[in-house]
C-alpha positions, 0 to 999 in steps of 0.5 A: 560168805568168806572171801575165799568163796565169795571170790569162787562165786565172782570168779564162776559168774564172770567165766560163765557170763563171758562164755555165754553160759550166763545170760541176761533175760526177761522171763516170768518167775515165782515171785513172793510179793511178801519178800519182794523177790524171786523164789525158786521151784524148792521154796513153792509148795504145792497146796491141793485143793478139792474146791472151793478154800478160803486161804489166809494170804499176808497183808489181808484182814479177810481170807482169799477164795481160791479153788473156783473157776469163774466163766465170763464172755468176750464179744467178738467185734463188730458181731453179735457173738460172745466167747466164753471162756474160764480162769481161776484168777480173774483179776489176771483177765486185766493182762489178757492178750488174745483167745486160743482155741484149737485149730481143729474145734469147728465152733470156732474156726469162721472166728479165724483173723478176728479179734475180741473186745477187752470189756476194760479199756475196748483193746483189741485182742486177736482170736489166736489157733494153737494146737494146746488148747483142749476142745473138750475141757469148759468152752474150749476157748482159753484166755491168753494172759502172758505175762503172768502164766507159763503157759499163756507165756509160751503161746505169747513167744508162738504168736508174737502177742503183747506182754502186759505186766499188770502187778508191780513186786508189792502184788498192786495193779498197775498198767490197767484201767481205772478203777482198778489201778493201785488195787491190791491183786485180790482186792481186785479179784472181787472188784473185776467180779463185780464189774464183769456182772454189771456188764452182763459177761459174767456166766457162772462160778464154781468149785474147781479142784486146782493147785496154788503155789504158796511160798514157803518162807512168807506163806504168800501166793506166788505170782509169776511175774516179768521180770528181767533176770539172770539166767543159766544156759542148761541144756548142754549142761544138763546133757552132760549131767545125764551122760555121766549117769548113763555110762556109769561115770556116776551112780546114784543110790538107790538106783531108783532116784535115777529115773527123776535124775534122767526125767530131770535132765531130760527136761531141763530149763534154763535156771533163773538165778537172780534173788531180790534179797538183800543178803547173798553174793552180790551179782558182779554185772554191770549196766554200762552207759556210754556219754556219747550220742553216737552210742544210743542207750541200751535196754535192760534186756540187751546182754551187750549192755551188761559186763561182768568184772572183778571190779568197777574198773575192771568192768569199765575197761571192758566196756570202753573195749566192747563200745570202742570208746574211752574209759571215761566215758563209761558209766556203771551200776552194778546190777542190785541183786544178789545170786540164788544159794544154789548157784554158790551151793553148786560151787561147793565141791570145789570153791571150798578148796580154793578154787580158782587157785590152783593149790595142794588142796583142790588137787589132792581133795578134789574130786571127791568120792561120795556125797551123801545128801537128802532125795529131795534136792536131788535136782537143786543142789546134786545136778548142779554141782555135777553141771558146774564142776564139769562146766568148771573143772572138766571133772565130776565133783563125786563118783557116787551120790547117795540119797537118804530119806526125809525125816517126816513126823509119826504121822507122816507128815512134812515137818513145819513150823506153820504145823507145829509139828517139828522136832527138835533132835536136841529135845530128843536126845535129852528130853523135854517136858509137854509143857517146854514143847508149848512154850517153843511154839510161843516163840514161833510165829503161828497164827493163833488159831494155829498155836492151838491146834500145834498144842492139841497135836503136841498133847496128843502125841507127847502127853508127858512130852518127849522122854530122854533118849540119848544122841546114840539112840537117835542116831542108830533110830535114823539109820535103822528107820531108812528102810521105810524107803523115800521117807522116815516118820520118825516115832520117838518111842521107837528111839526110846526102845533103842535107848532101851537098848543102849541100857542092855548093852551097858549092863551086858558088857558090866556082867561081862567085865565082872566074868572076865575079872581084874587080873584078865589079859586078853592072848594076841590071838583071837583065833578058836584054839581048839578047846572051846565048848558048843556054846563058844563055837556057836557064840564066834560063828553068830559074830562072824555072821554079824561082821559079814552081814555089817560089812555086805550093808555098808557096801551096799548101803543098807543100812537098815541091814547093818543095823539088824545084823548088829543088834541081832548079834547083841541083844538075841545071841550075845545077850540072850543065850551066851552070856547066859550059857557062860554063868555056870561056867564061870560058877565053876572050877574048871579053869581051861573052861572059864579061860577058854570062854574068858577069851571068847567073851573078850573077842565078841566083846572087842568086835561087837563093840566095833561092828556097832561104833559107827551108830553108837560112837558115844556108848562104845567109846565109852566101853570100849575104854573099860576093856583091856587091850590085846598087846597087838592092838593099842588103839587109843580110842575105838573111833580109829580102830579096825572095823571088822573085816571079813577075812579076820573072823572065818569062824562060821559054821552053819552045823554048829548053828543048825544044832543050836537053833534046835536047842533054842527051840526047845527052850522057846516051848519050854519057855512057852509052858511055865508062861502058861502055867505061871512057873516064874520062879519054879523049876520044872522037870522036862522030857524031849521026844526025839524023833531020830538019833540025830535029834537025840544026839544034838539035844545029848549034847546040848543038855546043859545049855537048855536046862540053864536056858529054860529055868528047868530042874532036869531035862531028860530024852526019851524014844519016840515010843515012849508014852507021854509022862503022867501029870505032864504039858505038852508043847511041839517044839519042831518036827523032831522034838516035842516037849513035856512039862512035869507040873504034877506037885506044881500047880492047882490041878482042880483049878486048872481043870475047870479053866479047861473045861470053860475054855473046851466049853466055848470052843465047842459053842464056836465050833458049833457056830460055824458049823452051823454057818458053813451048812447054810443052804445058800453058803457056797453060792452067796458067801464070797470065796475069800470069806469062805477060805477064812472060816475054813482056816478058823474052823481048823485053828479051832479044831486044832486047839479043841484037841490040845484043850482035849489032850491036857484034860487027859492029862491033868485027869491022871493028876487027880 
């Protein structure tokens, strides 16, 4: 509402009203009684119902029925005949205007040029032929209301039939008979009812699956209403807006939104943009008078009556000009409305730059690269500032259009406060108790009945309320959730996992400055020097992999990817395994060793606290102050430093990678042994059987890794000859390595034998169960295919585990 907008919006309205852009029309709109205004398409929802519903509606003590469709009769005059015909808002049968029924429906074609008798005030209304009336739905004749409904609106402009506009804004009955003049709307719903069955018309009610359009702000039913309106001219427009997608000029992500973009378009209608609210851009148009009989008074309707200016005295010399007349003879009143918010939201790109003016700003800023909104204004904000920025400027507002999703409850549902069901991000990120979430809702304002099913939804989800999660775990949550496509349902426990997380992180990168030590001074250069060890090489390789899948997602959007690639390389490669790897390192005393790993402790650090600023900005800026800097790179602060870029970091190798996959693997089924048997805290002697001498070779050389990785005591490597050592686990670890746990001296050998006896014993009794299933007379003929597969598959995983059971008795047995 500054003046620096407010003048932009009068400037586009006036340009586009003399253009002819902008016209003046009498249209039906979605009008809300409650606020007494137009509403757009954004703020109707569509409530689906399967039949009968009572809804409560504003001012009325008792609730509506909606989802109904009641059948009444119209005779035909001068016969003994009667049409039926069906409507879902009855009172509406006050406006009819005609009856349709389809040129072809042979019931009713010896009806043609005859008219049927309104039962309230006997007016004549014509038995109408158009070809959209379905002859197979109810008695393929339709009432014809077209002042309030679309579609009867339409068939009135085809048949030149009359307009009757029985509501006024506030929902009461006008231009109607008695007793149903001043009647509230669904007051008279019942009392037209009640009339039609004293007059014998009335034929039958019932349960209609329908939708009713409800506002979103006031919760009223939206009536379509006649009003006389502004309007914007979009078929050129929108033309315009659906070239510049198709031949590339502007792309929109995820390229599936181009097809609502394109049916959009395609179908384009004139945009209403007047509002009956008493905030917003005034209209700047105005009704003219002339003070001269020779100048007959003009309609509301008739665009010549209305001019647009700057200013009264602008408009008044622009009408003495058009009606040749002296000014002073003029007289004005500005139209009382205001303009829809989309209409100066479409204006965005370039009003904020001080459009009309030319000026550095507009021509230095405008047109913009990207604009980055939600998919669900797609259409009411998006495709207008592409019309009104060619319209106005002659250029698009942007290049690219990405559309991200919509932030949904747990449980997939839209967020509203008539549910109770919206979360705040601030009570995310710092937390709130269950009790402070029912406080909240007593300051909206639900319906009772409502505020305590809000409470029971609240209890249910948030029993302790919503724990403190912190602004860079939300964040990075929302941008990790876009992989859910169209919409986020938004679980606060997953945020919390990444608050999680942000802990690791934190105390990582404290063990890290500890290894790196006071006196540390990282060189200019991060390249590998040639003295890095297996661990080291295969730390840059995983980093240089994280930096180019980063930078691919960003490219590409995907940020579901960035996020992946960046938390992958922190908490499973530098967390998990390196700094792991590095604790003997800098326990010991070679000094080129600990400083060779110092420095690739540092360059990992430095880029994996990049790769995650832009979804952490807080914790990493944070961090990232902690570390010393390499002379070269005096950043201040992280959020103006570098992003890594692909070209800096070319240290991958896949080789290097493949053998510690291996490694990992063999530590995972070493980890999987002392799990089952419970060695937390013991050490264990362990023996890998190699396959070839490549496989012996890469566990040779990464010996020490996995000893230190897996909690062993020694890790030897035997021939693929050798038989397996006495009192031992096994586990397969991949096709080329199997692993062996000595537990003898480790465990209860009696205690575990008779586990495995329980546990041989009840395989053998599900073995036998489903032997004894499968060899059923009738099995093959009457057990469907799919559930013949899946006890196929639970016999073999059976006998497979029937066989390792079988294997460990053997060898606990030895223990003995």
């Amino acid at each position: 509402m500054e003046p620096k907008l407010s003048h932009a919006v009068q400037e586009a309205f006036i340009r586009l009203h003399e253009s002819g852009v902008i016209y003046r029309s009498k249209r039906l709109v979605n009008w809300s009684c409650t606020l007494n205004s137009a509403i757009s398409d954004i703020e109707v929802d569509k409530k689906e119902l399967t039949g009968r519903t009572v809804l409560p509606v504003p001012g009325y003590k008792e609730g509506v029925e909606f989802g109904v469709l009641v059948s009444f009769a119209y005779k035909v005059q001068n016969t003994g005949e009667e049409v039926v015909v069906a409507t879902t808002r009855v009172e509406t049968m006050l406006g009819d205007t005609a009856v349709a029924v389809h040129p072809q429906d042979l019931r009713y074609r010896h009806l043609k040029g005859k008219s049927v008798v309104h039962p309230f005030g006997n007016r004549l209304l014509p038995i109408v032929f158009d070809e959209f009336v379905d002859m197979s739905f109810g008695t393929g004749a339709v009432k014809i209301t077209p002042a309030h409904d679309q579609t009867d609106y339409e068939v009135g402009l085809r048949h030149s039939l009359d307009f009757v506009n029985i509501m006024d804004d506030s929902g009461s009955l006008v231009n109607v008979p008695e007793p149903f003049l001043g009647m509230k709307r669904f007051e008279a719903r019942k009392a037209v009812l009640e009339a039609l069955k004293q007059k014998g018309l009335f034929k039958e009610i019932k349960d209609n699956p329908m939708v009713v359009p409800i506002c979103s702000r006031s919760k009223d039913i939206v009536e379509p209403l006649l009003k006389p309106q502004w309007y914007v001219r979009c078929d050129e427009m929108g033309k315009k807006a659906a070239d510049v997608v198709q031949n590339g000029h502007l792309t929109i992500k995820p390229e599936f939104h181009t097809k609502t973009w394109f049916s959009w378009m395609d179908n384009i209608r004139d945009w209403c943009i007047s509002r009956q609210l008493w905030w917003g851009h005034r209209i700047p148009a105005y009704f003219v008078t002339i003070n001269d009989p020779s100048v007959p008074p003009g309609e509301d309707t008739d665009g010549k009556y209305w001019i647009s200016g700057r200013s009264e005295e602008e408009a008044r010399q622009k009408a003495a000009k058009t009606f040749n007349v002296a000014p002073a003879k003029v007289t004005l009143k500005q139209d009382e409305d205001v303009l829809d918010t989309w209409f100066s939201s479409g204006l965005f790109p370039f009003s904020i730059f001080g459009w009309p003016n030319e000026n550095e700003d507009l021509s230095v800023f405008y047109p913009g690269a990207l604009l980055e909104t939600g998919h669900d204004i797609l259409f009411f904000w998006v495709a207008r500032m592409v019309m009104l920025g060619l319209t106005l400027t002659g250029k698009l507002p942007f290049k690219e259009v990405y559309l991200h999703a919509i932030v949904r409850d747990a449980h997939g549902r839209k967020m509203s406060k008539s549910l109770g069901n919206v979360i705040d991000p601030l009570d995310v990120i710092n937390g709130i108790s269950l009790e402070g979430l029912h406080a909240q809702l007593l300051d909206s304002n639900l319906d009772p009945a409502e505020l305590e099913r809000a409470k029971e939804g609240q209890k249910f989800d948030y029993p302790s309320g919503i724990p403190e999660c912190g602004t860079d775990a939300l964040r990075f949550a929302l941008c990790a959730y876009t992989s859910q496509g169209r919409d986020i349902n938004l679980d606060v426990n997953r945020i919390l996992g990444y608050r999680h997380f942000c802990n690791k992180l934190w105390n990582a990168t404290k063990f890290a400055m500890r290894g790196l030590g006071d006196k540390f001074t990282p060189p200019d250069s991060s390249l590998p020097t040639g003295q890095e060890s297996l661990a080291d090489l295969w730390i840059l390789s995983r980093l240089s992999l994280a930096i180019d899948l980063c930078n691919t997602g960003f490219q590409n959007y995907d940020f579901p990817g960035t996020t992946t690639a960046v938390y992958n390389f922190w908490l499973y490669d530098l967390c998990d395994v390196y700094l792991e790897c590095l604790k003997p390192v800098f326990a010991g005393t070679d000094e080129i060793a600990i400083a060779v790993s110092q420095n690739t402790l540092y360059t990992c650090l430095d880029a994996g606290l990049r790769l995650l600023s832009p979804f952490m900005p807080f914790l990493t800026e944070e961090l990232y102050q902690r570390l010393p800097r390499r002379s070269s790179e005096q950043f201040p602060s992280i959020s103006v430093a570098p992003y890594p870029e692909n070209s800096e970091f070319r240290w991958r190798h896949e080789g290097t990678e493949k053998n510690m996959d291996l490694a990992l693997l063999i530590v995972k089924s070493i980890r999987s042994l002392r799990a089952d048997y419970n060695l937390t805290k013991t050490k264990a002697d362990c023996y890998v059987k190699c396959a070839d001498d490549d496989t012996r070779a890469v566990v040779a050389a990464y010996t020490s890794y996995i000893t230190v990785l897996s909690s062993s005591q020694s890790l030897m490597i035997m021939q693929p000859a050798d038989n397996a050592p006495d009192g031992s686990a096994v586990n397969t670890a991949s096709d080329k390595a199997t692993v062996y746990l000595i537990l003898k001296g480790l465990i209860d050998v009696e205690k575990e034998l008779g586990k495995l006896q329980l546990r041989k014993s009840e395989l053998n009794r599900q073995l036998e169960k489903l032997h004894e299933r499968v060899s059923g007379a009738d099995y093959r003929n009457k057990v469907p295919t799919v559930v013949q597969q899946q006890d196929a598959d639970k016999m073999k995983q059976l006998e497979t585990e029937d066989q390792k059971v079988e294997e460990a008795l053997s060898s606990f047995q030895k223990m003995v």
